[in-house]
N, C-alpha and C positions, 0 to 999 in steps of 0.2 A: 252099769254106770256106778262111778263113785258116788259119795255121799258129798261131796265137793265138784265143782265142776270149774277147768275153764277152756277157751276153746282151743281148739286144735290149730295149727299155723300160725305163723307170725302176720300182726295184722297191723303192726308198725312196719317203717322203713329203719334201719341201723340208725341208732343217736349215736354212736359211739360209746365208750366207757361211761358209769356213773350216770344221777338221774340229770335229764337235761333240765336248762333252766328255763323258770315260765314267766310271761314278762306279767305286771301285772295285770288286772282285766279292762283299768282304762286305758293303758295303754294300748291294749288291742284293739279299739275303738278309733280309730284316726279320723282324721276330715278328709285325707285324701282317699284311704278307703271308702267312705261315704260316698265321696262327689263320686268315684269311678262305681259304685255301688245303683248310682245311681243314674248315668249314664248308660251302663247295662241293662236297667231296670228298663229304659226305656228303647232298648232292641231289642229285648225278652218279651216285654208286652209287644213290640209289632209283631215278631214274632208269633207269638203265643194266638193272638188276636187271627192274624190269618191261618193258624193251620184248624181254629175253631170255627171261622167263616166258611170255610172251604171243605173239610172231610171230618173232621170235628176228632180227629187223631193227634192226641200234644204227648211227642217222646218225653222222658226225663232229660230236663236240661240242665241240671245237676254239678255234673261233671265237664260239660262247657260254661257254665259260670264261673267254674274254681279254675279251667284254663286261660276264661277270657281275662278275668280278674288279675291273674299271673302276669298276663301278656300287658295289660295296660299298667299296673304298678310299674313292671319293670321297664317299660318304656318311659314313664315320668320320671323314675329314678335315673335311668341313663339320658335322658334330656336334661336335668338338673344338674347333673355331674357334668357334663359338658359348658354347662354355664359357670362352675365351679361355685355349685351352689351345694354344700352336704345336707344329705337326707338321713332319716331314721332308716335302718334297718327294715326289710321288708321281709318281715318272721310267718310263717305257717299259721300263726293264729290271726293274723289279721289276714291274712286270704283266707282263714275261715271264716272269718266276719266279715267278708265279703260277700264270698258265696252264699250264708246265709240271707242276705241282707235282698243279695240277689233274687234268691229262691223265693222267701217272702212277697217279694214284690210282685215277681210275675207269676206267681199260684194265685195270686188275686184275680188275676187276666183270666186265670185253667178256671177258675170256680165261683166267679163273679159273674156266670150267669150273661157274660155279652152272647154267647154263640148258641144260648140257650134258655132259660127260662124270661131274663129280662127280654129278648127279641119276642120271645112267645107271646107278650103283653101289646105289642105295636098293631098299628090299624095294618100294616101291609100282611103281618101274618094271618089278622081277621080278616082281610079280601081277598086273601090267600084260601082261605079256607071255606069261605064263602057265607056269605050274610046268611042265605037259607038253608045253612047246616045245622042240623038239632044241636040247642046248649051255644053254636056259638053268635053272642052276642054282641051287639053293639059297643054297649053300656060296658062291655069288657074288657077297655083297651087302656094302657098307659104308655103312649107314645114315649121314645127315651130322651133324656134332657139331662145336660153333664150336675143343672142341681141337684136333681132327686137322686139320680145315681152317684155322685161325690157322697150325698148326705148319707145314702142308705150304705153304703159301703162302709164309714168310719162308723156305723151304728153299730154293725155286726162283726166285722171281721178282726175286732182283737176279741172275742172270746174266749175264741179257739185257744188261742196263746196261753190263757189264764185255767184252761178246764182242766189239763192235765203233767202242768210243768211241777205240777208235786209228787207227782207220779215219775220223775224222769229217773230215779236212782233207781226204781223198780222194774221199771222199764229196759230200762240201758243192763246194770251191775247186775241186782237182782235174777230176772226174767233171762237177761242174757241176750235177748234180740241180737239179732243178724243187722236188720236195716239194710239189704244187700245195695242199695243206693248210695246210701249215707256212707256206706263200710269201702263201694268202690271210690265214694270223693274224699278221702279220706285218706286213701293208697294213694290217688294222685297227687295230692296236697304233698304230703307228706315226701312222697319224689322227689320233690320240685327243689325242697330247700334241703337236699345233700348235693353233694359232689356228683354225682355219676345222674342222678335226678335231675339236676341241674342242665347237664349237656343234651339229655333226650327231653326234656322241657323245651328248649330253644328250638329241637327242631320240631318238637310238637305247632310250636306257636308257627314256623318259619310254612310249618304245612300249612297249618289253617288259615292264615292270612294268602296263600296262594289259590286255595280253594275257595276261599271267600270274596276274593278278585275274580275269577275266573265265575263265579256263580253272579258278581253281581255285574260283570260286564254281558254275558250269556242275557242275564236277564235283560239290562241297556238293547243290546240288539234285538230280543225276541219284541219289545216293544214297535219299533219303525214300524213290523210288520202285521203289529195286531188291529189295525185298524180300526172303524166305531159300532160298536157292539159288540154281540159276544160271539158272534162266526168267524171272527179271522185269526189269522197267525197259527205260530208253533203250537199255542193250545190248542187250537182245533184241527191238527193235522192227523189224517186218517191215515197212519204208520201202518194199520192191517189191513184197509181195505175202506171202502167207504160204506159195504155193509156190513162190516162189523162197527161202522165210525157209528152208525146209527143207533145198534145197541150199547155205544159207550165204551166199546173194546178199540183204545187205542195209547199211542204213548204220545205224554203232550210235554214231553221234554223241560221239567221239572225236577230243578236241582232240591226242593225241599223235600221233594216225596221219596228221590233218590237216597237222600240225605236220610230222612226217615228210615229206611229200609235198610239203612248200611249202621242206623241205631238199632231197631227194635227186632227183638228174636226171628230167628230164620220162620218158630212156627206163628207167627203174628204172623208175620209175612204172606206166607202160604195159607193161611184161612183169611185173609182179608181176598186173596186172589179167586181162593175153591168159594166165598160166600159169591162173590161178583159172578163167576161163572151158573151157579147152581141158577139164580137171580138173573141174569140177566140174558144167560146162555141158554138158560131151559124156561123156566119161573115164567117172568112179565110177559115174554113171546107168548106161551104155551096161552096164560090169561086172556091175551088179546085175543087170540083167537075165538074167545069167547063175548067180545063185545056185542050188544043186539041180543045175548041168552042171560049173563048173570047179571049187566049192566048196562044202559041207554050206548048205544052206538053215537059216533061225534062226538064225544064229551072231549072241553078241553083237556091237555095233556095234565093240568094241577087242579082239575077237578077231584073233587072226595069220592064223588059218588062212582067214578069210575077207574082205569087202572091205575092210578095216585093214591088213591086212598088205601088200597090193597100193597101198596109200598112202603105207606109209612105205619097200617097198620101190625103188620107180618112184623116186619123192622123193630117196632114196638115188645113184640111178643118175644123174639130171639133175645134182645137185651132185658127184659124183665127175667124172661127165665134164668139166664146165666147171672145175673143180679143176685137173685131170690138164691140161687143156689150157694153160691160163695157167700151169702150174708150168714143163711144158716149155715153151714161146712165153718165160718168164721167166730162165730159165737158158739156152736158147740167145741169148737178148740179151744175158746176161750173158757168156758166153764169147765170141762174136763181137764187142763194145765191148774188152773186155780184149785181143784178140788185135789190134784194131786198133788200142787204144793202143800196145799194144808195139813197133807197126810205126811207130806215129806219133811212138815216143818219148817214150810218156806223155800224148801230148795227146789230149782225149777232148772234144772240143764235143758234146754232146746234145742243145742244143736252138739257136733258133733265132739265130743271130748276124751279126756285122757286122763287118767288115775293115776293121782301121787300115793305112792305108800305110803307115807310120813301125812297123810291124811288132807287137810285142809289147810297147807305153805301156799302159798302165793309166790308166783315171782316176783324179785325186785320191780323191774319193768312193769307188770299188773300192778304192783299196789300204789305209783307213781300215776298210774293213771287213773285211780280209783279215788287217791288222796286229790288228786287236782279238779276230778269232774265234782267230789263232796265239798271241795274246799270254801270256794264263793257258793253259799247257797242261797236257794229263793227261799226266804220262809215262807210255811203254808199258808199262815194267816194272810200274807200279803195277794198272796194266789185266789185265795179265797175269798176276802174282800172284793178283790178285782173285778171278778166273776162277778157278785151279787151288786156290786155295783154297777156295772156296765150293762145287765142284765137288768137292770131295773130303767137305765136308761134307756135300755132297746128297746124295752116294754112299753114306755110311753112313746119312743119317738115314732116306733114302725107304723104303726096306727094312725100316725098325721101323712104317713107319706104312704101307705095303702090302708083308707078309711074299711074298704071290704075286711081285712084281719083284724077282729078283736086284741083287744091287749089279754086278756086271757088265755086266748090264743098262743099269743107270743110266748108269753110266759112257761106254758103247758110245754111248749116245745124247748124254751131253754133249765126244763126240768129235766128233761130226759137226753138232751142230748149229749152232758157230758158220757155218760154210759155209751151210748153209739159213738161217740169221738173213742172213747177204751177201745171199742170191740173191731174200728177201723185201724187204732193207730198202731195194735197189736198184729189184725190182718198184716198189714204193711210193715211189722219185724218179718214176720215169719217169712210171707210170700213175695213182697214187695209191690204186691196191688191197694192202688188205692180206692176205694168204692167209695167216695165220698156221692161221685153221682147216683148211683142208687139208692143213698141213705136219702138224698135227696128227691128221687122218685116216691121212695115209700111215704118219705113225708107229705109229697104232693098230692097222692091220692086219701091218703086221710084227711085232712083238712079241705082239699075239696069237699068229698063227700061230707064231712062234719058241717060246712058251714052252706052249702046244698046251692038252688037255681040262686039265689040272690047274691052273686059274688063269689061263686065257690072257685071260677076259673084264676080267678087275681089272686082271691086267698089263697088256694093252692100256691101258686106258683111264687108266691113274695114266701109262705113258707117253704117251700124250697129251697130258696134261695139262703133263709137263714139255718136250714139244717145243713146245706152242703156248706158254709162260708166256715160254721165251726167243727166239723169232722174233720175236713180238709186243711186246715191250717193246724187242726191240731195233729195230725198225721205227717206232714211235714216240718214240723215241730220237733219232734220224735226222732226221726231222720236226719236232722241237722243237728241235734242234741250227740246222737251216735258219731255223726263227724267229727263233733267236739270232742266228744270221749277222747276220738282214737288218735286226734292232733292237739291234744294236752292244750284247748281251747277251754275258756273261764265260761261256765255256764251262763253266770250271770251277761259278761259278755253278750253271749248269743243269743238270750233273750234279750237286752238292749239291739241288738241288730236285727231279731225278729221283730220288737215294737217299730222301733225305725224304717223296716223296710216294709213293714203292712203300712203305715201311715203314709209313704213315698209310692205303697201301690194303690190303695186309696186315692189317689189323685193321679198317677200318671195312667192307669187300666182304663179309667173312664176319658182320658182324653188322648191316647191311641186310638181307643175306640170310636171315637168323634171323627180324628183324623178319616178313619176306613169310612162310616155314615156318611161323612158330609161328601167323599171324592166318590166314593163308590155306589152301584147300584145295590145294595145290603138286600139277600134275600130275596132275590130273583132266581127261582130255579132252574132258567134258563140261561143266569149269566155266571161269572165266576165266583162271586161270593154266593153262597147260594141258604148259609146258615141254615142246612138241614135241621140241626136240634131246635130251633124255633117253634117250624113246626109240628115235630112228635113232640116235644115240651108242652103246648097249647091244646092239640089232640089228647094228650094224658090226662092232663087237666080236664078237658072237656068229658072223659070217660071218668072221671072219680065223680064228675054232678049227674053226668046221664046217664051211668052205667053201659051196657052191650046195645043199646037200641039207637049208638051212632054208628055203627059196624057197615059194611057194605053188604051184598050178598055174599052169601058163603064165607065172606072172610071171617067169619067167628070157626068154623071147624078148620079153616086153613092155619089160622093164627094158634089154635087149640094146638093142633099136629105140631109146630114148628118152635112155641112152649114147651112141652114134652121133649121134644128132640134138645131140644136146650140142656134139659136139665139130664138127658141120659147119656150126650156126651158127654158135660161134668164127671156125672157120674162114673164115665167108659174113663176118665183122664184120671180118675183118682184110685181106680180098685183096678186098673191093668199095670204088668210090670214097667217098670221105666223103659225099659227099651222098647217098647210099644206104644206107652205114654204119650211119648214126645212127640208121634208122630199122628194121634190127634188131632186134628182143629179148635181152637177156641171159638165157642158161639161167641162172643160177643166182639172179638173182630172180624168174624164172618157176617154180621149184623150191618155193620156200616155202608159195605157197596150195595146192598139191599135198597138203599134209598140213593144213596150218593152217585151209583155209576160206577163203570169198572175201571177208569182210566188211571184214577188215583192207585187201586189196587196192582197195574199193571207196573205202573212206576217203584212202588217200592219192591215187588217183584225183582224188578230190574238191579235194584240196591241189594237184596239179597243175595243174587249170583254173584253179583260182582265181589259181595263180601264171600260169597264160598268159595269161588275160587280163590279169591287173594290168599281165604288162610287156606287152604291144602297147597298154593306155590310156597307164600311167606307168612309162616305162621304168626313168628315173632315180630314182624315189620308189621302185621295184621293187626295182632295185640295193642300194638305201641301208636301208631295212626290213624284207623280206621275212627275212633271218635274224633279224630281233629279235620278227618276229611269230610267227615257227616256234617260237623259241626260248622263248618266252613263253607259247604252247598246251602247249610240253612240260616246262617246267617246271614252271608252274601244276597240271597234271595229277601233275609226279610228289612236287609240294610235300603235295598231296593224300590220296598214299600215307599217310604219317604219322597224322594224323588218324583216316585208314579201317578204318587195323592197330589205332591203339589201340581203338576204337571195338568192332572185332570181337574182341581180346582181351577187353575187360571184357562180352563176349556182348550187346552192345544191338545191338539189330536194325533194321534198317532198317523205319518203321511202314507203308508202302503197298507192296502187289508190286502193278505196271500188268503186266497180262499179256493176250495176245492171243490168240484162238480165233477157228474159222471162224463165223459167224451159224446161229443152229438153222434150221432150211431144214422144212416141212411137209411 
């Protein structure tokens, strides 16, 4: 490697000659960016909201914010032009400050705790778990209410913004981060506003609004026939049989999951499907069989003490392991890059590069980019302030709104957490994962345990909530920051667009979320929303106060073996060669149908073929559509939301239940 580094490939689209011009950075700030900023915000959170209700899997939606945002500018622009009304130009950096704005808003939805530690606090998850469960108590519960959660949400969730935006020249130029998210919406942006970008934009849009009609009519119909409760319709149709329907092996004809699957890697895919089979095909059967030897025979289906409990605990132990492993694998890359920069003098190449002889030239084009990401800057003082102030306020407020966590507490934790926001936000250059939820496991079980039987479940879990709000906001921070780099976006900008769109998700997350509580059955493991991370969220909790003596039988050596197993296929993915790599399973999307069922697994299955075959027919037609088709089944789907809630609010029913039984047999 040179002594200089930059990266390899073009990671602009052609500007044409000379450097392009940059408008200024209030200008990229519009009102009509906003309003559609915010119109998105609130189909991203329903969005967001139901795929956390339901399997607790949220793709990056990224790159469908920087095309939805596309698609609604240039429709109000071409509506205004037909009234012969002239508009501003619609330039690459305000659809970054869209997408940003976007992003912000609904990461508040991915990390605000609705599909997971705040549900964990409610009475149905405590009756859920059961009053005579060791540790879980009464006195344990804070039902949800759009005040405390509006409040608690603006308490914590700009910190994140402010822990590491002094960091970002380090991060970005410096360091050199990939961001492979931020670096993909960044390509697409950047398409959009040439020539040739421009024509494969329109049919990108012209897809997805046909995908997202056909997803959210599919959806219209699958309703008539789902009737009342959770046994009828397309959901519950047993496509394989009605004894595999019983172990959860079927296809419930689900454009979001499809959608899902035609997003997220072919190997996501295939170990969300091998974890449901291992679990569901060998696993829970095999257990049952043992009803009446290692646990009371008859127990209800969402009893602890019997095969449930052995599902969310195992479940528990797969995602701690692959946690625990990428946290350390993630911090010792961090400390090992830093130690070599210092050796190097600063200089940190990460990824893959090319050597100028003439030493340390820059291209024109690089220093155009370098000059525009330094140009607006944050000062650090301002950064810093921020912090200490905001942090001081969070310190007294969180403590009026969860008496169980000390302000010392609070405090203790927003000491340390800029360092764990570093060691995620950098995770997430390199790998593109974000572990904000296990930053927020490890915080839960500390603090449980520190503040023990008197409260330790709520303390826990309210710090959770504020370790995960600033790792994760400051992780996509980062990510949006790289977008900006690469679409010659004003930093400051897009911090204004992140302050903006956290304070816009701040209020719209907590009342999507209401919409789903107040229409739906929230947390019913027998019906569609079923908020699985409620309950491992509450369980966790519950083991940081009581330690291993809430465990079932045997599941402490079960859950032992299946820990291990976690961290050895880590292990098996990072020291075998790539072409064996990849082929792998990820524990911790193998983790998920462990507790959830296999049916969600089958359905992104289904998106996966579909997307393998599409690229070995059409590679290039694969490349250029395949996110606008995804994006299109899952939005159509969560457009849909809207409709269903009000529908089940004003009590009309759905008039057909299609449901299915075995044939009367003589």
């Amino acid at each position: 490697m040179g002594s200089e580094a930059e990266i390899t490939g073009p990671l602009l689209a052609a500007s044409g000659g000379g450097a392009e011009a940059v408008p200024p950075w209030r200008e990229q700030v519009t009102a009509r960016g906003l309003a559609v900023s915010a119109v998105l915000g609130v189909l991203f959170c329903l969005i967001t909201h139901k795929l956390n209700l339901t399997v607790g899997i949220i793709p990056s939606l990224n790159v469908a914010a920087g095309l939805l945002g596309y698609f609604l500018v240039r429709t109000w622009t071409a509506a205004l032009e037909r009234l012969g009304v002239v508009s501003k130009p619609f330039t690459k950096q305000e659809n970054t400050v869209i997408q940003t704005c976007v992003v912000a808003c609904y990461g508040l939805a991915a990390s605000g705790g609705f599909g997971s530690y705040m549900l964990a606090m409610d009475q149905k998850t405590y009756e859920l778990i059961g009053p005579d469960y060791p540790g879980n108590r009464a006195v344990d519960v804070k039902n949800p209410s759009l005040g405390w959660m509006i409040g608690f949400m603006f308490v914590v969730s700009f910190l994140g913004l402010f822990s590491l935006v002094a960091l970002r020249k380090v991060m970005v130029i410096d360091y050199k981060l990939t961001y492979p998210s931020g670096t993909a919406t960044a390509m697409l942006i950047n398409s959009f506003h040439t020539t040739t970008g421009a024509e494969l934009a329109d049919k990108q849009v012209r897809c997805l609004g046909k995908y997202l009609s056909i997803s959210f009519i599919w959806n219209c119909f699958k309703w008539f026939f789902s009737g009342v409760g959770n046994s009828c319709g397309f959901d519950n149709f047993p496509s394989l049989g009605l004894e595999a329907f019983k172990n959860t092996f079927y296809f419930d004809f689900s454009p979001t999951y499809i959608g899902c699957g035609l997003i997220c890697p072919h190997i996501v895919n295939c170990s969300t499907l091998l974890g449901a089979i291992i679990s569901w095909g060998f696993l829970w059967p095999y257990i049952s069989t043992k009803a009446g030897d290692w646990y009371p025979a008859n127990l209800g289906s969402n009893d602890f003490k019997g095969l449930y409990g052995y599902k969310v605990f195992i479940s528990v132990a797969v995602i701690l392991g692959d946690g625990l492993y990428n946290l350390i694998k993630i911090i010792y890359a961090t400390i090992k890059e830093i130690m070599n920069a210092r050796a190097k003098q600063g200089r940190l190449p990460l990824v893959q590069v090319q050597d100028d002889d003439e030493g340390s030239k820059l291209s024109a084009e690089k220093k155009h980019l370098n000059e525009t990401f330094i140009k607006d800057s944050i000062p650090p003082w301002f950064a810093g302030s921020g912090y200490v102030g905001l942090a001081a306020i969070s310190t007294a407020t969180v403590p009026m709104i969860f008496p169980q966590i000390k302000w010392y507490l609070v405090l203790s934790a927003y000491v340390v957490a800029p360092l764990l926001a570093f060691c995620n936000s950098y995770g997430a250059g390199l790998t593109d994962w974000n572990l904000a939820s296990t930053y927020g496991k490890i915080g839960l079980f500390i603090f449980a345990s520190w503040v023990g039987q008197n409260g330790g479940v709520i303390a826990g879990l309210a710090a959770c909530g504020v370790m995960m709000s600033i790792v994760a906001t400051a992780s996509d921070l980062m990510q949006d920051f790289k977008t900006g780099y690469l679409t010659l976006s004003s930093p400051r900008s897009m911090f204004v667009s992140q302050l903006i769109g956290t304070a816009l998700g701040c209020v719209i997350a907590p009342l999507t979320f209401w919409l789903y509580w107040s229409a739906f059955d929230i947390g019913n493991p027998d019906g569609a929303f079923k908020a699985p991370y409620a309950v491992i969220f509450r369980e966790m909790s519950i083991l940081g106060v009581e330690g291993l003596s809430a465990l079932p039988q045997h599941c402490l050596a079960i859950c032992s073996f299946f820990f291990i197993a976690s961290l050895v296929i880590n292990l098996l993915r990072d020291v075998t060669p790539k072409n064996v790599s990849r082929f792998i399973p990820i524990p911790m999307a193998m983790a998920i149908p462990f507790y959830i069922g296999a049916y969600f697994a089958i359905d992104m299955f289904v998106g996966t073929v579909i997307l393998f075959v599409w690229e070995r027919v059409n590679r290039k037609e694969c490349d250029d559509f395949a996110g606008a088709v995804a994006s299109g089944l899952i939005c159509g789907d969560g457009i849909w939301t809207v409709p269903s809630a009000i529908l089940s609010i004003l009590r009309i029913d759905p008039p057909i239940c299609m449901y299915f039984k075995p044939s009367l047999t003589s």
